[in-house]
C-alpha positions as CSV (number, residue, x, y, z in Angstrom):
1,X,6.5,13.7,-22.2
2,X,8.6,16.1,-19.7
3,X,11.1,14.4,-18.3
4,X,10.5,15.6,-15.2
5,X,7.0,14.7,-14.4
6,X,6.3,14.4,-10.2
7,X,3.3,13.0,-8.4
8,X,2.9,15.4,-4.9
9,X,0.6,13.0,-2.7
10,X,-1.1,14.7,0.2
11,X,-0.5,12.0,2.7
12,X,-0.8,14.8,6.1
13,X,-4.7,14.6,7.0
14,X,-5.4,13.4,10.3
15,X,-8.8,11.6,8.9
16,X,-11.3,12.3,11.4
17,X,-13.9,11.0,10.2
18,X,-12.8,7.1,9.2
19,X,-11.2,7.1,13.1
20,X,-7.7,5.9,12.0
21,X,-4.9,7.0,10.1
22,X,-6.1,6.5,6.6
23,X,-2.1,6.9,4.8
24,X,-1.2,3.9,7.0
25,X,-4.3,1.7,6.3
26,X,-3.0,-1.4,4.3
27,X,-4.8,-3.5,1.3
28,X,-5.1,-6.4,-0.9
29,X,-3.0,-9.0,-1.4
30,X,0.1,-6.8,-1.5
31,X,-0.5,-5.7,1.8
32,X,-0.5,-2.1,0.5
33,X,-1.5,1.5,1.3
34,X,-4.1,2.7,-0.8
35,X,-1.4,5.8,-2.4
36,X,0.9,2.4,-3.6
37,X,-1.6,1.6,-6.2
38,X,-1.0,4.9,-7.4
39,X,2.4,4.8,-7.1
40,X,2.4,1.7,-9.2
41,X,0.4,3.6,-12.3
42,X,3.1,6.3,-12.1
43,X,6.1,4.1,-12.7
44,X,4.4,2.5,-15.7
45,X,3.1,5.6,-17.1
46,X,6.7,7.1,-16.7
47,X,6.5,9.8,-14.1
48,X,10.4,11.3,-12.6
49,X,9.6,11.6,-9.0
50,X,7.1,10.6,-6.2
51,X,6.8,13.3,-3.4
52,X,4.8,12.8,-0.3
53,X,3.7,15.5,1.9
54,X,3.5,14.0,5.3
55,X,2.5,14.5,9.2
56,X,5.4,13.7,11.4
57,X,3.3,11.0,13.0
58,X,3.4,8.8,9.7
59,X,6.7,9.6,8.8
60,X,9.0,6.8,9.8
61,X,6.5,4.2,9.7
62,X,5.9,5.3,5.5
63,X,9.5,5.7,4.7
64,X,9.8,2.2,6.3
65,X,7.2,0.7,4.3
66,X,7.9,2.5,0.8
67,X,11.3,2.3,0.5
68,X,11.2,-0.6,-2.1
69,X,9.9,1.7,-4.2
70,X,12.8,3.5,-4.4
71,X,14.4,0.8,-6.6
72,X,11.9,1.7,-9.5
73,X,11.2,5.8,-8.6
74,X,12.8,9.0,-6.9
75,X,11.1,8.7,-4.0
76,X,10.9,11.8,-1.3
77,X,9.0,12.8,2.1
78,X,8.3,16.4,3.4
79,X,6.8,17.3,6.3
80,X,3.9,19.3,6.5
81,X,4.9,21.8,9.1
82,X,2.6,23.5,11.6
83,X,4.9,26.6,11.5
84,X,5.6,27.8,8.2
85,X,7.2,30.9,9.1
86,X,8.5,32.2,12.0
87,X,7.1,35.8,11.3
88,X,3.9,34.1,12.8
89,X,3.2,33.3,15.8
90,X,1.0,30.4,15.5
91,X,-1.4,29.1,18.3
92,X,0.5,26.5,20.4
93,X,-2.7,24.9,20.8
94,X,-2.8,23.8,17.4
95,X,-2.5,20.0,16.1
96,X,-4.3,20.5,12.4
97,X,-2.3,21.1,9.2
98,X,-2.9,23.9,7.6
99,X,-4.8,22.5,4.6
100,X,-3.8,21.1,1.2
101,X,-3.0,24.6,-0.3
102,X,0.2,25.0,2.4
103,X,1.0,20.9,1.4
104,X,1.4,21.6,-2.4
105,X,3.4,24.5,-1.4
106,X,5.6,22.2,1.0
107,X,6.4,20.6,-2.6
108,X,8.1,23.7,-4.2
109,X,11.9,23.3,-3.0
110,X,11.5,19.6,-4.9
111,X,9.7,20.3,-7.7
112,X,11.3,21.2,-11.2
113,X,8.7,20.8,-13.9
114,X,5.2,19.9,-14.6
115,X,3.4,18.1,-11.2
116,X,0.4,16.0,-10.4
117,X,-1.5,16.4,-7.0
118,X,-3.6,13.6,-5.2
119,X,-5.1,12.2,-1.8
120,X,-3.1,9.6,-0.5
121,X,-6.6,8.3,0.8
122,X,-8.4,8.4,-2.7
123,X,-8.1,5.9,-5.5
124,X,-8.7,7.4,-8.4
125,X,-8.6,4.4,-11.1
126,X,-5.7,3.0,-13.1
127,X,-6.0,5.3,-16.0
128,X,-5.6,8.7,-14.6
129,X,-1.6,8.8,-14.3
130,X,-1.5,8.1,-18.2
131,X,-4.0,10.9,-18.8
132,X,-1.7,12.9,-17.1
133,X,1.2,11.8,-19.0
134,X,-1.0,12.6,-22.4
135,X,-2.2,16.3,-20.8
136,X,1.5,17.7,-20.6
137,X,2.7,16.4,-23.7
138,X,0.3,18.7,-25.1
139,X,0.1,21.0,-22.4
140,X,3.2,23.5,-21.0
141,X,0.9,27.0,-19.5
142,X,-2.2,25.7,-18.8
143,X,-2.7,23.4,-15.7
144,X,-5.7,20.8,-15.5
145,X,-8.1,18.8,-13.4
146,X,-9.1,16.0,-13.7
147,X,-13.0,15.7,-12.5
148,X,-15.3,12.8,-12.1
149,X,-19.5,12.5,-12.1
150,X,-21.0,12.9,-8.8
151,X,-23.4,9.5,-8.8
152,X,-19.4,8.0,-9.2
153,X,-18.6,9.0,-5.9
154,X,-20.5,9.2,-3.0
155,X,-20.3,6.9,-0.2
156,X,-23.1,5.3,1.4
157,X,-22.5,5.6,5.0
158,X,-22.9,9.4,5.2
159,X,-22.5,12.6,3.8
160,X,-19.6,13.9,1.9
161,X,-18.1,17.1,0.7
162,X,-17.6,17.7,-2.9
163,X,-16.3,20.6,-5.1
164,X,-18.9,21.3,-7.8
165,X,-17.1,22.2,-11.2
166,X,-18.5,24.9,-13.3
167,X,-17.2,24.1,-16.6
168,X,-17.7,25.9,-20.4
169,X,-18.2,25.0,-23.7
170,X,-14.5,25.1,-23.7
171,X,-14.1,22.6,-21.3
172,X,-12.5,25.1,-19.0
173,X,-13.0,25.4,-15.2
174,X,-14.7,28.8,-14.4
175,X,-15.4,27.8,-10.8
176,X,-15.3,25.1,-8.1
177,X,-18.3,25.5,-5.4
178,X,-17.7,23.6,-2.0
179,X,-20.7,21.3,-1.3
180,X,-21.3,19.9,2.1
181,X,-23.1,16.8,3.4
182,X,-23.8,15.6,0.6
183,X,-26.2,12.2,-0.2
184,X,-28.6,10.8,-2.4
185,X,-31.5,9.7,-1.0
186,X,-34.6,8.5,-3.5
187,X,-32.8,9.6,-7.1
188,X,-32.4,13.1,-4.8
189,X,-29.2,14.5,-4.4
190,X,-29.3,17.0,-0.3
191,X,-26.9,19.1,0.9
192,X,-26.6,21.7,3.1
193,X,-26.3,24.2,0.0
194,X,-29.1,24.6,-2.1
195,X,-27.2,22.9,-5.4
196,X,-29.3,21.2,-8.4
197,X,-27.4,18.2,-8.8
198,X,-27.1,14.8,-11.0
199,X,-25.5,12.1,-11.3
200,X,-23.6,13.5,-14.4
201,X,-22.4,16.7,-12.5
202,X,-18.7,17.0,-12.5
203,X,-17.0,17.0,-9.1
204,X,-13.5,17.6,-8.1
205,X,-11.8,14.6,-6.0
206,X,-8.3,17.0,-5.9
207,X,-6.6,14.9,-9.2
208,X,-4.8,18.2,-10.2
209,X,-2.6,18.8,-12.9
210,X,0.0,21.8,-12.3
211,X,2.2,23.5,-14.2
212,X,5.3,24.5,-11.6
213,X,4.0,28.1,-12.1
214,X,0.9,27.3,-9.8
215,X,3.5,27.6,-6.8
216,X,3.6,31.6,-6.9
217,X,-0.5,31.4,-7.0
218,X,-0.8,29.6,-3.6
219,X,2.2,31.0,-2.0
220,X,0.2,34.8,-2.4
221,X,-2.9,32.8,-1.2
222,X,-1.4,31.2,1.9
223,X,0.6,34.1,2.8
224,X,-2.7,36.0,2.9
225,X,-4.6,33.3,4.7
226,X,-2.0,32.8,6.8
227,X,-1.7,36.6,8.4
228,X,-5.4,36.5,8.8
229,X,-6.0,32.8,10.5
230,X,-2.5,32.2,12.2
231,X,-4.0,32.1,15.4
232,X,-7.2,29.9,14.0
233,X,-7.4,26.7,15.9
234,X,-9.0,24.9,12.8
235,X,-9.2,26.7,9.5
236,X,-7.5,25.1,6.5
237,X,-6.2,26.5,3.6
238,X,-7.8,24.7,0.6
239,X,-6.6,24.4,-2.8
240,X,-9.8,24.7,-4.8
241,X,-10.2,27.8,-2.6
242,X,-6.9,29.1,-3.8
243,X,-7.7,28.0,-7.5
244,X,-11.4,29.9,-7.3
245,X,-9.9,33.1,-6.3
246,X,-7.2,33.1,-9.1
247,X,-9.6,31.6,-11.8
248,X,-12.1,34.6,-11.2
249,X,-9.3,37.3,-11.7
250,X,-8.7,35.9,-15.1
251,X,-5.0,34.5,-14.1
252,X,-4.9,31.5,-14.7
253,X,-6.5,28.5,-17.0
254,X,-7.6,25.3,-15.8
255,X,-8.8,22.8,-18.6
256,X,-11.2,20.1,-17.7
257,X,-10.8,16.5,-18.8
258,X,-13.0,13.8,-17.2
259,X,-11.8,11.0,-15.9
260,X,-11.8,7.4,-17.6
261,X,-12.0,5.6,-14.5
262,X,-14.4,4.7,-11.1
263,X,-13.1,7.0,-8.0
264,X,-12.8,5.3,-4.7
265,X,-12.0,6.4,-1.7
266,X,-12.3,6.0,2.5
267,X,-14.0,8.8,4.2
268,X,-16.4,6.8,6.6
269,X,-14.3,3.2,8.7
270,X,-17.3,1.1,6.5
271,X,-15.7,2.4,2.7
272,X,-12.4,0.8,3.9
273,X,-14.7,-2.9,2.5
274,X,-15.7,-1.3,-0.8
275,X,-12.4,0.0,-1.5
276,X,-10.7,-3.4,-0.6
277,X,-13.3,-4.9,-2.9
278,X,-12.1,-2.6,-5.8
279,X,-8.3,-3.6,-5.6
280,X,-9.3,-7.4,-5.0
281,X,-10.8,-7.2,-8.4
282,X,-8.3,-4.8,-10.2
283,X,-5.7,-7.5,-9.1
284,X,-7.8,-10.5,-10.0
285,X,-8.0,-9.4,-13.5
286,X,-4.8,-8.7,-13.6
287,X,-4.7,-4.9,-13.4
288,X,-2.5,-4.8,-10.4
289,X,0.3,-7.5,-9.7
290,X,-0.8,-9.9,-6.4
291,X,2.5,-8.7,-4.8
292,X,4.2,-5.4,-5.2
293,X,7.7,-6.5,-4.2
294,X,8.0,-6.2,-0.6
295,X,6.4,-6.7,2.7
């Protein structure tokens, strides 16, 4: 494995939707954010470096409460900035970041090898950080994903948005299509696009796996977004948009490897149950020590 493996956790959402700050939100018997658990799988698969792309609102309070960590991982925080250049002017009124494309980019000035990307408000099962490890042993020019079946994770208090992976024979990505509002009602899978859908269709829950030449991609992607929506109140800048523009001009490869695990994740305040349900488990048999070494 490279020595220099990093896990970049996106940890800057504001989380709308589940009406708190989902980074912060604590769980299980260790009394832990939901991005610890993953944490945890990186130092026993090996991984160099943990990297966490912040808001300044959760800064102090998560260098605080991870700083243990540091004891057993290179542990770092950047801010996701609201002004990324000061060739912009960007509207004042502004609170939003600008979208997980700009916070993988935010990573680039700490970043010296191979990378994994996550939500700090997913859970994403134990085994993913080791399929990681296996990817880049085998791996050094093309990056991955790692994708999971729709009926694996929806959420049943509401609609959720999912990027719909066209994949070939190869196993390669040729596509990622944004789906919105998406539920299952009687064995029926509705959306606001017209999408023919089962459970078996693979989705992407943003479990990438970069090589560090991804970073020149997004930086010609945001730098474009940017001079176009820099006075936008609310557009992001997406990665899987970023991916989809690169992957049709035949620059880049993107291998597809399913994950071996149940996704989990808060989206709606009622998940935060299920998901606590899912580490109380993982931790009764044994998955996940009862205490992660600090408070």
């Amino acid at each position: 494995m490279n020595s220099k493996l990093s896990l970049v956790i996106l940890a800057g959402g504001l989380g709308s939707r589940y009406q708190a700050a989902k980074q912060i939100d604590a769980f299980g018997s260790q009394n832990a954010y939901l991005l610890e658990f993953a944490i945890y799988d990186a130092v026993q698969a090996g991984f160099f470096k943990i990297l966490l792309v912040v808001n300044e609102m959760v800064l102090e309070h998560m260098k605080v409460k991870l700083a243990p960590w540091s004891t057993q991982i290179q542990l770092e925080f950047v801010v996701q900035k609201l002004s990324p250049t000061a060739l912009l002017k960007i509207n004042p009124n502004r609170s939003k970041p600008w979208g997980t494309a700009q916070a993988v980019l935010c990573a680039e000035p700490y970043i010296s090898g191979p990378f994994v990307v996550m939500n700090a408000d997913d859970y994403y099962g134990q085994n993913v950080m080791s399929q990681a490890v296996n990817f880049f042993q085998e791996e050094s020019f093309a990056h991955g994903l790692i994708a999971y079946p729709l009926g694996l994770t929806l959420s049943p208090y509401g609609g959720v948005s999912r990027g719909i992976c066209d994949v070939n024979e190869q196993g390669e990505l040729l596509g990622i299509q944004e789906c919105h509002d998406l539920s299952k009602k009687k064995n029926t899978y509705h959306s606001l696009e017209s999408f023919h859908l089962s459970d078996d269709s693979l989705v992407s829950m943003n479990f990438w796996l970069f090589q560090s030449s991804i970073f020149e991609v997004l930086a010609k992607y945001f730098e474009a977004f940017l001079q176009e929506n820099h006075l936008d109140l609310n557009k992001e800048c997406y990665l899987p948009s970023a991916i989809q523009v690169h992957l049709k001009s035949k620059n880049m490869k993107v291998k597809v490897l399913k994950a071996s695990g149940k996704w989990t994740g808060l989206t709606f305040p009622k998940d935060r149950e299920f998901v606590e349900d899912t580490l109380r488990n993982l931790t009764t048999l044994k998955k996940y020590p009862t205490f992660f070494g600090h408070e």
